[in-house]
N, C-alpha and C positions, 0 to 999 in steps of 0.2 A: 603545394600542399596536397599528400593525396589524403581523400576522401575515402569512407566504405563505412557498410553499417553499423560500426562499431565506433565511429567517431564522438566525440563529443560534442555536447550543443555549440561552444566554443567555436570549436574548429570548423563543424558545420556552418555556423554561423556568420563568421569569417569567409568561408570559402565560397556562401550565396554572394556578399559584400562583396566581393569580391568579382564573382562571378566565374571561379574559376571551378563550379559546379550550377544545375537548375535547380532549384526546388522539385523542376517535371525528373529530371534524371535520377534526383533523390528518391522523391513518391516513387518511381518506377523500380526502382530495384527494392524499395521495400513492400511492395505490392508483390514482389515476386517471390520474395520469402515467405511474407506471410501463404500466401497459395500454395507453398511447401510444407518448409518447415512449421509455418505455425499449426495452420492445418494437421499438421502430422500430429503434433503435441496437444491437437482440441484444444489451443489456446483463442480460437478465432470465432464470437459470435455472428459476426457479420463483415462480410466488407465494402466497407462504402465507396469500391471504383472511381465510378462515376463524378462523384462528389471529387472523390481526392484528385480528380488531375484539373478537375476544372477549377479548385482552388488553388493549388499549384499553379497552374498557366496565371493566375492571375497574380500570384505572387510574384511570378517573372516579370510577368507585366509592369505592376506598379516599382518594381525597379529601374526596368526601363524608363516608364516614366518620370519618376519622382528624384530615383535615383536612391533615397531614404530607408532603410527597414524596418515596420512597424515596431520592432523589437529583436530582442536576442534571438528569439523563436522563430521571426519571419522565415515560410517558406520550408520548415522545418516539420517532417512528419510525425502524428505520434496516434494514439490509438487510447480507448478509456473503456474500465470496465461497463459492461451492458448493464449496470441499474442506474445512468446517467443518462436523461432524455436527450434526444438525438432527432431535431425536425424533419423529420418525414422518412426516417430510418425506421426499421422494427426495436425494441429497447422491450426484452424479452425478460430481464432480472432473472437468466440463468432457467427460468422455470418453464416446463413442456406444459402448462395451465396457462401462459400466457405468450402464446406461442404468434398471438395475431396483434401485438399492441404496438400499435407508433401512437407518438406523439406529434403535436404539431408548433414544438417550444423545442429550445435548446435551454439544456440543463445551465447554471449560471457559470461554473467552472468551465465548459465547453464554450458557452456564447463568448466567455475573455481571452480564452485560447487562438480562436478563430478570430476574434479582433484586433488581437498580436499575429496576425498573421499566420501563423500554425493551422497545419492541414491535416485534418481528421480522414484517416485512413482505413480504419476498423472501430468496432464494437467487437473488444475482448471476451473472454468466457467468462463466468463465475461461477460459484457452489448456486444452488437455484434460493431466491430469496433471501440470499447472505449469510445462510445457515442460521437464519433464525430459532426451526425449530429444533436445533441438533441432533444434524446428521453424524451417520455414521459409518460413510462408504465414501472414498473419494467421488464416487463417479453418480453422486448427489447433482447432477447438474445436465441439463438439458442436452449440452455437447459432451456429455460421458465424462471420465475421468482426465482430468489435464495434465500431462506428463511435464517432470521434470527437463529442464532446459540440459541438465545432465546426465542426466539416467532418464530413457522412457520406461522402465519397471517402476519408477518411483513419480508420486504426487509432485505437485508442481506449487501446493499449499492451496490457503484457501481463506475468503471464500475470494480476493481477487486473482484467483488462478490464473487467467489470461493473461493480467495485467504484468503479471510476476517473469512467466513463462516467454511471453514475446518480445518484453523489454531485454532478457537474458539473451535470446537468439538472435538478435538483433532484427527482428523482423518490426519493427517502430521505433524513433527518434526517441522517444518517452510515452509514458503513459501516466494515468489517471488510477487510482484505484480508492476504497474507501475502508475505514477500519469503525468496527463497534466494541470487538477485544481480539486482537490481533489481526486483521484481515489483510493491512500492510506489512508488517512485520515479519508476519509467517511467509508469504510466497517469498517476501525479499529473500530471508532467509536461503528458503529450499530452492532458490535461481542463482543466486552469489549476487543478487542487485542493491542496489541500496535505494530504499525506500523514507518515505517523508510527512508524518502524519502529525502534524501541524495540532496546537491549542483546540481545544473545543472551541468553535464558533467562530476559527480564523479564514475558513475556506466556506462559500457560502455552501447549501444543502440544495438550494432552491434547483428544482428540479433534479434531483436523485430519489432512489426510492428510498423511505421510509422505514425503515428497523427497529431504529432505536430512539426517540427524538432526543433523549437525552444522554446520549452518548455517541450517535455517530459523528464521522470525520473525513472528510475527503481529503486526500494528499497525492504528490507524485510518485513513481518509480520510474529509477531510469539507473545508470550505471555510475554515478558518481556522487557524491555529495555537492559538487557543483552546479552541476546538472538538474538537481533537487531543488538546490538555493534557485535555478533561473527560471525554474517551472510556478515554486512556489512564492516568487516577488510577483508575476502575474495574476494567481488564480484567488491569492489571498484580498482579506479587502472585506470594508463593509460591504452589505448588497438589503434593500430595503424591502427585497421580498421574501429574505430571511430575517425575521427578526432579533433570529440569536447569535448573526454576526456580531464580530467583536468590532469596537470603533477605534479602538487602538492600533496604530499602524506599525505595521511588520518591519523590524528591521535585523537584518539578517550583516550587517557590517560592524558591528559590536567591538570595540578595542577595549585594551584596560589588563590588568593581571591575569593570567591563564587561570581559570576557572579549575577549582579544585573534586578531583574526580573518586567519586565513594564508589567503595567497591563492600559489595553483600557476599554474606556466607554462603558462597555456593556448593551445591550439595551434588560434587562430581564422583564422586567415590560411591557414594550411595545410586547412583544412576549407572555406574561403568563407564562414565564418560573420559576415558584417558586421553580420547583426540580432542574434542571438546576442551579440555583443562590446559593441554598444552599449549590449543589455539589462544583461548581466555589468557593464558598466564603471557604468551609473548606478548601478543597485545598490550598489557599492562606494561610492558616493559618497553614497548616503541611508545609509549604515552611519558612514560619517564626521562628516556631517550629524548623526547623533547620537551622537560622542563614540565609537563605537568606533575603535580603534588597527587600523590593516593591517600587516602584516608577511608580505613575499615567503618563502616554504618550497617545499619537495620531499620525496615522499615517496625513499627509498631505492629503487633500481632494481631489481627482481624479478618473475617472472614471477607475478605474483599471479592473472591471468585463469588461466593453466594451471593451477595448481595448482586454483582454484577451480573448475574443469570437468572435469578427474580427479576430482576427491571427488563432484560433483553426477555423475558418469558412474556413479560403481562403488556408491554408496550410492544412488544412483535405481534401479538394475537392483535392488540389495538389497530394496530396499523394493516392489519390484514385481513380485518375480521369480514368482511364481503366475502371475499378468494375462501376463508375457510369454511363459509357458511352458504358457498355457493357449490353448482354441481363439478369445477376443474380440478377440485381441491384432490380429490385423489390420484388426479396426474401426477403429482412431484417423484420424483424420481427416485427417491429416499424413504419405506415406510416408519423410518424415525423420525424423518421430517413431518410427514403426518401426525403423527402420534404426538410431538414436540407441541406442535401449533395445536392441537385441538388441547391437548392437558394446559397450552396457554391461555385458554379462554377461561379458565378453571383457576388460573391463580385466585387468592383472594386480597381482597384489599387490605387487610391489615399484615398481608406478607410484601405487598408490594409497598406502604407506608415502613413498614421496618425497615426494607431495604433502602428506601428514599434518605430513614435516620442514620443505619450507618455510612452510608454517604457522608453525613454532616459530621459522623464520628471521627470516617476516616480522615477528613481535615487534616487530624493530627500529627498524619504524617509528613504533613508540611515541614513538620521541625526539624524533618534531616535536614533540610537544605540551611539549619545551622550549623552546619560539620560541611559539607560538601555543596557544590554548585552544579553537580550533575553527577547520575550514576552510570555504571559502567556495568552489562551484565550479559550473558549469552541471550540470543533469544530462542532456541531450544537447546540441549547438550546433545543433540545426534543430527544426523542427515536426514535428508529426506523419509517419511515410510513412505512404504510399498503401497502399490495399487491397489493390488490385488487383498489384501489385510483390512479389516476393519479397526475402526480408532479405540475402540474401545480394548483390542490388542495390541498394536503397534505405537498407541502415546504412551504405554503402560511407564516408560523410562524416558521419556521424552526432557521431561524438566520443563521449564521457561519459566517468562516472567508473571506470574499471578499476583504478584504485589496491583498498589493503587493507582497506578499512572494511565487507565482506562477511567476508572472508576473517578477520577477528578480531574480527567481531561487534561493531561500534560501533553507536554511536545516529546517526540521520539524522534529519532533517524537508525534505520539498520542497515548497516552495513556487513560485508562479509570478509570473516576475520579467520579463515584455515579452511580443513577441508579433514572429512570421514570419509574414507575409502573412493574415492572420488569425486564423491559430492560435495555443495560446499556447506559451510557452517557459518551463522551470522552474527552477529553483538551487535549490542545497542548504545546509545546515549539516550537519557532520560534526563529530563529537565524540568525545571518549577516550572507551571503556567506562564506563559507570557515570552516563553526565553526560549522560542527556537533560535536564536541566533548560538547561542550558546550548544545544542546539538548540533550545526551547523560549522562552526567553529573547531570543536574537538574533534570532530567524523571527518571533515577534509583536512587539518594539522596529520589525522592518522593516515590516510587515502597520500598525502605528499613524502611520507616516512616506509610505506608498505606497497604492495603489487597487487594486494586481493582481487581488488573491483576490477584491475585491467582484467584478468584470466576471464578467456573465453570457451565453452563448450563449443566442442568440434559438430558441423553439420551434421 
């Protein structure tokens, strides 16, 4: 079987079992990517050398010995966005304010990685602080703007940009990234990967940094929906030092009738999205192709982005109000990001209690899931924007998904479904709470029917 970095966890996995690859051989040529290619793309906060081969050797090792591999993962490289504490590494959260911060704890999603056997090989880039205070320049971020895995004129998204970027060039096995409203979704997108952002409270928090407490989400990115499923039967799971983990165990092997798939009025015509719509519309039609049912839906009309940007306003200043109120705070690298974070200490509370109510409004839109068992939607209607562009110009036609499915913590998978002018373009599965199996499910049925996820950007 040959091996190379674009294999999957599978076949890698197989091929340590085997032995007709090392884990050291592995680590080593993606060590030498990243010190390229990633590096080229600023998708690399740190790299943990040192660490990775000496976890590596020991993955050899304990095969030798044991004979057994801790898991699918065993010996398998991957790399996690830098706001996930990392013992006795720097874990910077993207920002030139926090340029000197280790830890001396592994974040809870790293410490089970590493348990499974998996070797921690980088600390990826990010937007500085998650884009809490909303930025407005890609290059919001300590290691400047992260390029696209396709085009280096174009963003690589945000705010896990590394995580996006280096899973795409194959320079790591998998990675880690975390989402509060789109942070996985987006880079999957603007790389072609398929990303994995799990229930609220499925993947623990404990040791990541703080954004949002009542919306953040740790998940995987890596190239397949498969690859997602084998990252995220690990990382998931109660953890007692988060106490808003779910106690409900994950299962991602689901059988029973093919889950019925809503499709929303998208609004291609009005964006200019012609590549966008043609991607959307085959898609629907490799879904039919295999036996899934379509059914037209609408979420109920509410202001779900506002409310979602009060909460990330007045709990981001919460969670960071030392840094903002201290002398680093004018490092960030973004002066929107500035300006964001200080107008967040200025929310008021009876903006931030509305916002809490239409939360308990938006419930409502639970009722689609009496018509459909999962929704079908792009997750922008264009490619990557430009670097060089401010967002405040270049989302102007953007599109995506501003419905409830941040705002009430559902499970997503994004995958990538065509391509604008070279880049690629990505769609989603959206599911009731509780039901990644069910994005899991629909995202690899389509991945078994289609070629997207294999295409590779050229060195």
């Amino acid at each position: 079987m040959r091996i190379d970095h674009f294999s999957s966890i599978n076949d890698m996995s197989r091929a340590i079992r085997r032995k007709d690859v090392s884990s050291v051989e592995l680590t080593q040529v993606y060590l030498r990517r990243l010190r390229t290619l990633g590096k080229r793309h600023r998708a690399v906060a740190e790299m943990t050398e040192d660490l990775a081969m000496k976890s590596a050797r020991a993955a050899d090792d304990h095969l030798t010995g044991r004979g057994r591999p801790k898991s699918k993962l065993h010996g398998i490289p991957f790399g996690v966005k830098d706001l996930l504490a990392t013992k006795g590494i720097p874990t910077r959260w993207g920002s030139p304010g926090h340029d000197d911060q280790v830890f001396d704890y592994d974040a809870t999603a790293v410490e089970r990685l590493k348990n499974a056997g998996a070797v921690l090989i980088a600390k990826l880039s990010m937007i500085e602080l998650a884009g809490g205070g909303g930025y407005n320049h890609p290059s919001a971020s300590a290691t400047g703007a992260c390029l696209s895995a396709w085009d280096e004129s174009r963003w690589a998204g945000g705010s896990s940009s590394g995580s996006g970027a280096a899973t795409a060039l194959g320079c790591v096995g998998f990675s880690l990234g975390s989402e509060t409203s789109g942070s996985i979704t987006c880079p999957s997108a603007f790389n072609g990967v398929t990303g994995f952002r799990g229930t609220y409270g499925r993947v623990s928090r404990y040791g990541a940094m703080a954004l949002c407490w009542t919306l953040d989400k740790i998940g995987p990115i890596a190239r397949s929906a498969d690859d997602c499923a084998a990252v995220m039967e690990v990382i998931a799971g109660r953890d007692r030092k988060d106490r808003s983990t779910l106690t409900g165990k994950l299962n991602l092997r689901s059988r029973g009738p093919k889950p019925r798939i809503g499709l929303l009025d998208e609004k291609f015509k009005e964006n200019d999205a012609l590549d966008c719509k043609n991607a959307y519309e085959d898609a629907v039609e490799a879904f039919k192709k295999l036996g899934y049912e379509t059914v037209d839906v609408q979420y109920p009309e509410m202001p779900y982005t506002t409310a979602v940007g009060i909460i990330v306003d007045a709990e981001g200043a919460s969670a960071h109000e030392n840094f903002i109120r201290g002398p680093r705070f004018q490092r960030l690298a973004d002066v929107n990001q500035v300006g964001g974070f200080a107008a967040g200490m200025e929310v008021r509370a009876v903006d931030y209690l509305w916002a809490l109510r239409m939360r308990t409004e938006a419930l409502k839109a639970n009722e689609i899931w009496d018509k459909c068992d999962c929704v079908f939607t792009p997750v922008f209607f264009h490619r990557p924007t430009p670097i060089d562009e401010p967002f405040d110009k270049s989302f102007r036609n953007m599109g995506g998904d501003y419905g409830p499915a941040n705002l009430l913590g559902w499970p997503t998978m994004a995958f990538p479904i065509g391509f604008e002018e070279g880049s690629p373009l990505g769609g989603q599965i959206i599911a009731p709470a509780m039901r990644e199996d069910i994005c899991y499910r629909v995202a690899r049925d389509f991945q078994k029917e289609t070629g997207w996820h294999a295409m590779r950007p050229t060195d």
